[in-house]
C-alpha positions as CSV (number, residue, x, y, z in Angstrom):
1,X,-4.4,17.2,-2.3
2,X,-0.7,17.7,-2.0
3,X,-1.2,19.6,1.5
4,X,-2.5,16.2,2.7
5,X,-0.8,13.7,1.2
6,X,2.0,15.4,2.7
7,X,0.8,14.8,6.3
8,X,1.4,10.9,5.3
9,X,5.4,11.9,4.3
10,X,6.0,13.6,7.5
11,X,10.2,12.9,8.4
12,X,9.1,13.6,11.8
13,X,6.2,11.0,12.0
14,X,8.3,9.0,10.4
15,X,11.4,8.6,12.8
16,X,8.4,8.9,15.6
17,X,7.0,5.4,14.0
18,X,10.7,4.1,13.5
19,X,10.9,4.6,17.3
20,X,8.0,3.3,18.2
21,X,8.8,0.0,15.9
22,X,12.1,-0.4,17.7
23,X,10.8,-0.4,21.3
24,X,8.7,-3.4,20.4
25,X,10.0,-6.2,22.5
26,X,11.9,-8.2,19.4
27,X,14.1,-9.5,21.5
28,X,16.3,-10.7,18.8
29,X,13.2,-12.7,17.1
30,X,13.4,-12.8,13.0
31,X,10.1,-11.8,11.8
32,X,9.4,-12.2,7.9
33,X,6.9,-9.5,6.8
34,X,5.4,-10.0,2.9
35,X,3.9,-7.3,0.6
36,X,1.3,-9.1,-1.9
37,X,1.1,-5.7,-4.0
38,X,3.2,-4.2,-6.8
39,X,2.5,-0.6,-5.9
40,X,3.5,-1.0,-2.1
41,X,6.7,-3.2,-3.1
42,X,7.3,0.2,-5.4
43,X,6.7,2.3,-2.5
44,X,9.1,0.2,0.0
45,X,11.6,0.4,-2.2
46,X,11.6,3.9,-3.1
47,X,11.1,5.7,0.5
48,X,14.0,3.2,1.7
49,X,11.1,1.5,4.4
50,X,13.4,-1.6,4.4
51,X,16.4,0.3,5.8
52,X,14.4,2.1,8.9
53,X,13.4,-1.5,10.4
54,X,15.6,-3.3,12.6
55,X,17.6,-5.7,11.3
56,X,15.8,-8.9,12.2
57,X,12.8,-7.9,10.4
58,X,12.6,-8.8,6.9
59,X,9.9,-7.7,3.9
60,X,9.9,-9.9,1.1
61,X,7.8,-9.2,-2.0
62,X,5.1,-11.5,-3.3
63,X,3.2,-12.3,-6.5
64,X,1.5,-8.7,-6.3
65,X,1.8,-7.6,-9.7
66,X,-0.5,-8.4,-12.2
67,X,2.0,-8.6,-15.2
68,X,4.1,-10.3,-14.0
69,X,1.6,-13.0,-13.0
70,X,0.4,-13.4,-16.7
71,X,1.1,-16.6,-18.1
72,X,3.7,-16.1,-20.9
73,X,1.4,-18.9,-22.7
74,X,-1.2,-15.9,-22.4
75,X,1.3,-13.6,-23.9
76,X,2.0,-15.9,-26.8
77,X,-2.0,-15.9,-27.7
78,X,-2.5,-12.3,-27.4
79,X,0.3,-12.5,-30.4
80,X,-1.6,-14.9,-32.4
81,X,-4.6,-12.7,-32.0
82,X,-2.5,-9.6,-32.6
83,X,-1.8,-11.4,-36.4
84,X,-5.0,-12.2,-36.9
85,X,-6.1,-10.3,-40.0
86,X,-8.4,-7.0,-39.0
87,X,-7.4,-7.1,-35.5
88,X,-6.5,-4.1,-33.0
89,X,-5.0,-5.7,-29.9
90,X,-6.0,-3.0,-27.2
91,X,-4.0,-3.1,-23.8
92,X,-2.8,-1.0,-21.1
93,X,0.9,0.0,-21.4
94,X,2.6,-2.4,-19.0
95,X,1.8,-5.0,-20.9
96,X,3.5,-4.1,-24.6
97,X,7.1,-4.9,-23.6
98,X,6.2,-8.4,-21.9
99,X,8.1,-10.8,-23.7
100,X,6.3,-14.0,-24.8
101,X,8.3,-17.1,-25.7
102,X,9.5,-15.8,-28.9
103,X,7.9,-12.2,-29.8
104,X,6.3,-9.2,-27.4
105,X,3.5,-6.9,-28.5
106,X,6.0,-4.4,-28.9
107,X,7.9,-5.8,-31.5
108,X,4.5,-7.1,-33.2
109,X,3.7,-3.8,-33.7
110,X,6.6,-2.9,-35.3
111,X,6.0,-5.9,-37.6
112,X,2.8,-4.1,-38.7
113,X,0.6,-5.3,-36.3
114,X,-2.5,-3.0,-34.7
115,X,-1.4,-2.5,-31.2
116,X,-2.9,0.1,-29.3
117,X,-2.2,1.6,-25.3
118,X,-5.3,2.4,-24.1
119,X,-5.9,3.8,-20.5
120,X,-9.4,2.9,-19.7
121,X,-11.7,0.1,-20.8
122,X,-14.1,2.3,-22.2
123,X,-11.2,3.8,-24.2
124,X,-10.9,0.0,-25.8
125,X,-14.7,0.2,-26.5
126,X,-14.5,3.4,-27.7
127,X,-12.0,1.8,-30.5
128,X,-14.6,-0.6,-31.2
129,X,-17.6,1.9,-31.9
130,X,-15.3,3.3,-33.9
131,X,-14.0,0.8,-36.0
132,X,-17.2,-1.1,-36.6
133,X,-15.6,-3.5,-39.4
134,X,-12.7,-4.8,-37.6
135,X,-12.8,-6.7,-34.4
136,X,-11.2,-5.4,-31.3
137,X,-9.8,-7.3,-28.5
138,X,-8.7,-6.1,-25.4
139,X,-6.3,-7.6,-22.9
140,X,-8.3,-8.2,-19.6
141,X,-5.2,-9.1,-16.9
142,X,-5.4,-7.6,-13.4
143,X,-6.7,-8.7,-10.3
144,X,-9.8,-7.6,-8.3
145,X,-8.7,-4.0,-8.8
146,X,-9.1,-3.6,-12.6
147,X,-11.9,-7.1,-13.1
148,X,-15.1,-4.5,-12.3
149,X,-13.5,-1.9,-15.2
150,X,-13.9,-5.1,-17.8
151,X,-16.7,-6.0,-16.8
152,X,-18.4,-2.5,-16.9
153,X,-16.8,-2.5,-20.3
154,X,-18.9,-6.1,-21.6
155,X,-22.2,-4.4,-19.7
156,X,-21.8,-1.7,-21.8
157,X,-21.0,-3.0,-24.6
158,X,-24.0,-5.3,-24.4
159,X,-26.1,-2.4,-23.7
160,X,-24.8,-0.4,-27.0
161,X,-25.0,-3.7,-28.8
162,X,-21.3,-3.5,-30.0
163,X,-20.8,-6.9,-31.3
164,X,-17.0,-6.3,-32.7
165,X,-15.8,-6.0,-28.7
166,X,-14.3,-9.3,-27.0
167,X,-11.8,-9.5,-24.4
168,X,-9.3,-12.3,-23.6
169,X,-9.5,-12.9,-19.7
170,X,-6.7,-14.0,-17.5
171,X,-8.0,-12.2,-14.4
172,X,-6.7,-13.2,-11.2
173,X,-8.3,-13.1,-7.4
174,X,-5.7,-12.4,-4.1
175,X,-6.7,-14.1,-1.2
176,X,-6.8,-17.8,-3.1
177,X,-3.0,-17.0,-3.7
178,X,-2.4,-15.8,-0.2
179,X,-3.9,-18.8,0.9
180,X,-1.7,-21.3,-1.2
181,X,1.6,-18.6,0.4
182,X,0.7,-19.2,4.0
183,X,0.3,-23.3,3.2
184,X,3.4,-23.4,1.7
185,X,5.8,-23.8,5.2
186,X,8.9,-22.7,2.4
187,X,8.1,-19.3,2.6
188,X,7.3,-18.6,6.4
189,X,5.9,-15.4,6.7
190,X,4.2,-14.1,9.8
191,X,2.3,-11.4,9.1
192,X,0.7,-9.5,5.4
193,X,1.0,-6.3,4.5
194,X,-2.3,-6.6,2.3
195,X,-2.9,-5.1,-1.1
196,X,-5.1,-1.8,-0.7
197,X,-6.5,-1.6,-4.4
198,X,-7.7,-5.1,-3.6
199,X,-9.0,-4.5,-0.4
200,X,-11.0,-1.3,-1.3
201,X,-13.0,-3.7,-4.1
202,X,-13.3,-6.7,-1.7
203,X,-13.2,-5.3,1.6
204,X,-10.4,-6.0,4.6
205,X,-12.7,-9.1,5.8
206,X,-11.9,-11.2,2.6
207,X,-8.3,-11.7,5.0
208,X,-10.1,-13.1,8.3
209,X,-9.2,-16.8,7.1
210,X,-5.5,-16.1,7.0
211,X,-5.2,-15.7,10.8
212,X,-8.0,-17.6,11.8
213,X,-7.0,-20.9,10.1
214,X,-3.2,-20.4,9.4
215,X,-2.0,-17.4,12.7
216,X,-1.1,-15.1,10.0
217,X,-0.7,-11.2,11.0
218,X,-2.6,-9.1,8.5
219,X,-2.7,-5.1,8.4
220,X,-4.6,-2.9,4.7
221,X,-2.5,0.2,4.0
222,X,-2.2,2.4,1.9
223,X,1.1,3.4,0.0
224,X,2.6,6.3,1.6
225,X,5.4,5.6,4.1
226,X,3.3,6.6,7.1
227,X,1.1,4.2,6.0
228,X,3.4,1.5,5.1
229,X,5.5,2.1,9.0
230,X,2.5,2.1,10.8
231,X,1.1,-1.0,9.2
232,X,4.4,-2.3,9.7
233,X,4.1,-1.8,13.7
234,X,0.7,-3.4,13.7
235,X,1.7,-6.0,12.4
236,X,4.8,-6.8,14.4
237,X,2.7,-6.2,17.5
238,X,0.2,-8.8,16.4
239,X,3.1,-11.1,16.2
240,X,4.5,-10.5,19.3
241,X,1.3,-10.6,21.4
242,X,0.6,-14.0,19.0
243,X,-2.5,-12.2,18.6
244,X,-3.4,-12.6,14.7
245,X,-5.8,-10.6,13.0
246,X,-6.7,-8.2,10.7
247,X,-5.8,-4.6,11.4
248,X,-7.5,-2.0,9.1
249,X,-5.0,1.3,8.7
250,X,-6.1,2.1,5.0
251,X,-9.7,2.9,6.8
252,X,-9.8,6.1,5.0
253,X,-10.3,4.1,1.8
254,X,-11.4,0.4,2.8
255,X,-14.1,-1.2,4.9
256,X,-14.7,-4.4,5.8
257,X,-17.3,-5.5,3.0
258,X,-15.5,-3.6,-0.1
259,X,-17.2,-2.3,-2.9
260,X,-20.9,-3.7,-3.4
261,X,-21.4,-2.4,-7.3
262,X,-18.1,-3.3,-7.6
263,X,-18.4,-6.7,-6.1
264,X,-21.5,-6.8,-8.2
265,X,-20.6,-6.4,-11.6
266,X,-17.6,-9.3,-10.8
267,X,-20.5,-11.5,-9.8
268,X,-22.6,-10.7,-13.1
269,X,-19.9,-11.3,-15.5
270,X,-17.3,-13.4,-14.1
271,X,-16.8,-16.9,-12.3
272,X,-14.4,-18.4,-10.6
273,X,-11.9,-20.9,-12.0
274,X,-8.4,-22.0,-11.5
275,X,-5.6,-19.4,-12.0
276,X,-2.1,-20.1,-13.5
277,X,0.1,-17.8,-11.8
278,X,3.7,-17.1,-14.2
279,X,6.4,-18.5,-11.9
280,X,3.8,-20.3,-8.9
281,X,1.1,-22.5,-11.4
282,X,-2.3,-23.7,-10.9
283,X,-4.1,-22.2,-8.1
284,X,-7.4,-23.3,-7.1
285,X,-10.2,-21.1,-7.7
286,X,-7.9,-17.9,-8.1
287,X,-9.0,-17.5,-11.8
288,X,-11.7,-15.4,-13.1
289,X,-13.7,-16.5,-16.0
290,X,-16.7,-15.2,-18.3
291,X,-19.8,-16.8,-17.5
292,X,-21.6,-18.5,-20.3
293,X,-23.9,-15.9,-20.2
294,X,-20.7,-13.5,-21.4
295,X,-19.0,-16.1,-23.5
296,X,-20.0,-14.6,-26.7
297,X,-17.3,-11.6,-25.9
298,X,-14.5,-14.1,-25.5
299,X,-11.9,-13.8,-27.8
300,X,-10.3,-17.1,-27.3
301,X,-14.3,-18.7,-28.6
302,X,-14.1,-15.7,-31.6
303,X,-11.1,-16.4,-33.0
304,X,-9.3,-20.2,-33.9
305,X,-5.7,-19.6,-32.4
306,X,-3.5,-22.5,-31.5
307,X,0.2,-21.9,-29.9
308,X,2.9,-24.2,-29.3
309,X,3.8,-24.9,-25.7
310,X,4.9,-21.7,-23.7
311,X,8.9,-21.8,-23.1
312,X,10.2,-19.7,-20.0
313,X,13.5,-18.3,-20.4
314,X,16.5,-20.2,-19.4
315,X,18.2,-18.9,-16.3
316,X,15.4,-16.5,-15.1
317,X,14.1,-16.8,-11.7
318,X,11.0,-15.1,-11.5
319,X,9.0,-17.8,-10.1
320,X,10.9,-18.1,-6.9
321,X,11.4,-14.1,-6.8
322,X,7.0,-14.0,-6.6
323,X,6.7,-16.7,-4.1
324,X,9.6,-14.3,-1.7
325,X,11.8,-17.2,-1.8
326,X,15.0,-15.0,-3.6
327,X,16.0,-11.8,-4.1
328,X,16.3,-10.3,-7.5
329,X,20.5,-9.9,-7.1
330,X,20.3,-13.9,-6.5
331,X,19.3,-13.7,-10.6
332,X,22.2,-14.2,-12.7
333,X,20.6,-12.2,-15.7
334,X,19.4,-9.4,-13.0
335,X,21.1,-5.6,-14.4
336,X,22.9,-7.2,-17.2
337,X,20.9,-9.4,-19.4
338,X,18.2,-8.8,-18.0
339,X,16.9,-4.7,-17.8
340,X,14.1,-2.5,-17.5
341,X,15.1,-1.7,-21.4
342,X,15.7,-5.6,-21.9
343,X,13.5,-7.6,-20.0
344,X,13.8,-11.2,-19.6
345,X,11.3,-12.1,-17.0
346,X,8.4,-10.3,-16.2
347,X,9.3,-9.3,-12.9
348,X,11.3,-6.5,-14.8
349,X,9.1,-5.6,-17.1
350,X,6.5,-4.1,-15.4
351,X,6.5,-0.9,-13.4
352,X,5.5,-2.9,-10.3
353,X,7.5,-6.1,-10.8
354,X,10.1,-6.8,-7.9
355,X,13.0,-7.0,-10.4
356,X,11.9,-3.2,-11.7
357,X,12.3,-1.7,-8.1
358,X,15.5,-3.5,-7.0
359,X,17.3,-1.8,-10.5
360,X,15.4,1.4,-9.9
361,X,16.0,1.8,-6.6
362,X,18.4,-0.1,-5.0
């Protein structure tokens, strides 16, 4: 595995690709490129992609990472849930430092509350086989990636007829929110670099609207910087020619329909619905929801929680850092009030937030 994943970390390919990307006839043109995923904004960032394009082409990051997407007034009721008496809170890791309006998970479980990391779904269910008296609830965040690994989860625990297992769903879908990006003329990007562990579930062809109905450039790849240069370059040519489309590098790992039994088991548990993105708001139909077939593992129907209105901190920027409209050094709380340690807003907080691999990296 590492003989191969070197061959996409080649210096030589590399300054071969930075080449070739210079020779495209810019001619002084500013192009705006965006990144719609956390890993590849982490990957940018921390094989220095930025500084080996010319200077009038730009990346900016967009709302690519699923925690920091979460609503904080989601936050807020995983807490009440977490205080619920007989509860374990199951979540994956990224999500325990997230601060809600007044309280994280982390600090709830140092209050006495049952928090537990998990790194699988089937890990959560495993809790709840376990613990057949006391209700487990697992937080189901994520986009199109990680939605087919809850749903597996309800499936089987329908299957095993574990009745203690509910989830509280704030899944989100990507190419509703690129949508609502390219029909925002504030932002003005010409060209995606789209999000691979999306594309392999839905497929590269869930993109063809973008340059079809709004001339937006669109090029999968994957998250080595080989990848990330060459998808660069396709890009930019697409742009130049004025030739939109969607360009496929990632073809090792994506096609253009996706994953059917992934695809699938989304359809058979979930709906769509509209999506409240931390920092953006309501987007049409970029929600997923349990279908009222599934309802009876909704947490949110199991338990009677009611929170006060959400209340984003004062001073943070997040929501203009997800939409690529500012940098994280135009935050006034950025690498002093606001830390990796300390986080304020979740573009810090997660390992795939913006704010996370400006302080790490840059």
């Amino acid at each position: 595995m590492l003989k191969y994943l070197q061959e996409y970390r080649s210096p030589k390919d590399a300054l071969r690709l930075q080449e070739k990307i210079r020779r495209l006839p810019l001619n002084g043109r500013r192009i705006t490129l965006m990144e719609v995923c956390g890993s590849h904004t982490m990957a940018i960032h921390k094989f220095g992609i930025r500084e080996l394009l010319p200077e009038t082409v730009r990346l900016i990051s967009g709302p690519g990472c699923p925690v920091c997407v979460t609503g904080m007034e989601y936050i807020d009721t995983a807490l009440a849930l977490a205080a619920q008496q007989g509860v374990i809170m199951a979540t994956f890791g990224d999500m325990v430092k997230v601060p809600g309006s007044r309280s994280s998970l982390q600090l709830a479980r140092s209050e006495g509350c049952d928090v537990r990391v998990v790194y699988s779904t089937l890990d959560a269910l495993k809790l709840a086989r376990e613990n057949p008296a006391r209700p487990v609830v697992f937080l189901a965040i994520g986009f199109e990636t990680t939605a087919p690994t809850i749903a597996a989860s309800l499936l089987e625990a329908r299957r095993q007829s574990i009745t203690n297992y509910s989830v509280l769903v704030a899944h989100k879908t990507m190419p509703p929110a690129m949508r609502a990006l390219a029909a925002d003329p504030g932002i003005g990007v010409q060209g995606y670099i789209c999000p691979a562990h999306v594309s392999a579930v839905i497929g590269w062809k869930a993109y063809d609207f973008l340059p079809q109905e709004f001339g937006v450039a669109c090029a999968v790849t994957g998250f080595e910087p080989l990848d990330i240069l060459q998808g660069v370059y396709l890009l930019l040519r697409q742009v130049i020619r004025d030739e939109p489309r969607v360009d496929n590098e990632y073809s090792r790992v994506v096609s253009p329909d996706g994953n059917p039994a992934a695809l699938d088991m989304l359809k058979e548990v979930f709906e769509p619905c509209d999506g409240n993105w931390r920092g953006v708001g309501m987007i049409p139909g970029s929600g997923l929801t349990l279908r009222s077939s599934w309802r009876e593992y909704d947490a949110t129907r199991r338990f009677a929680v009611e929170c006060p209105p959400a209340q984003e901190p004062p001073g943070c920027i997040c929501g203009d850092i997800l939409k690529g409209r500012r940098d994280p050094v135009h935050c006034r709380l950025f690498g002093t009030v606001c830390t990796p340690e300390h986080p304020v807003g979740a573009c810090m907080v997660s390992a795939e937030g913006t704010c996370a691999a400006w302080y790490k990296y840059r």
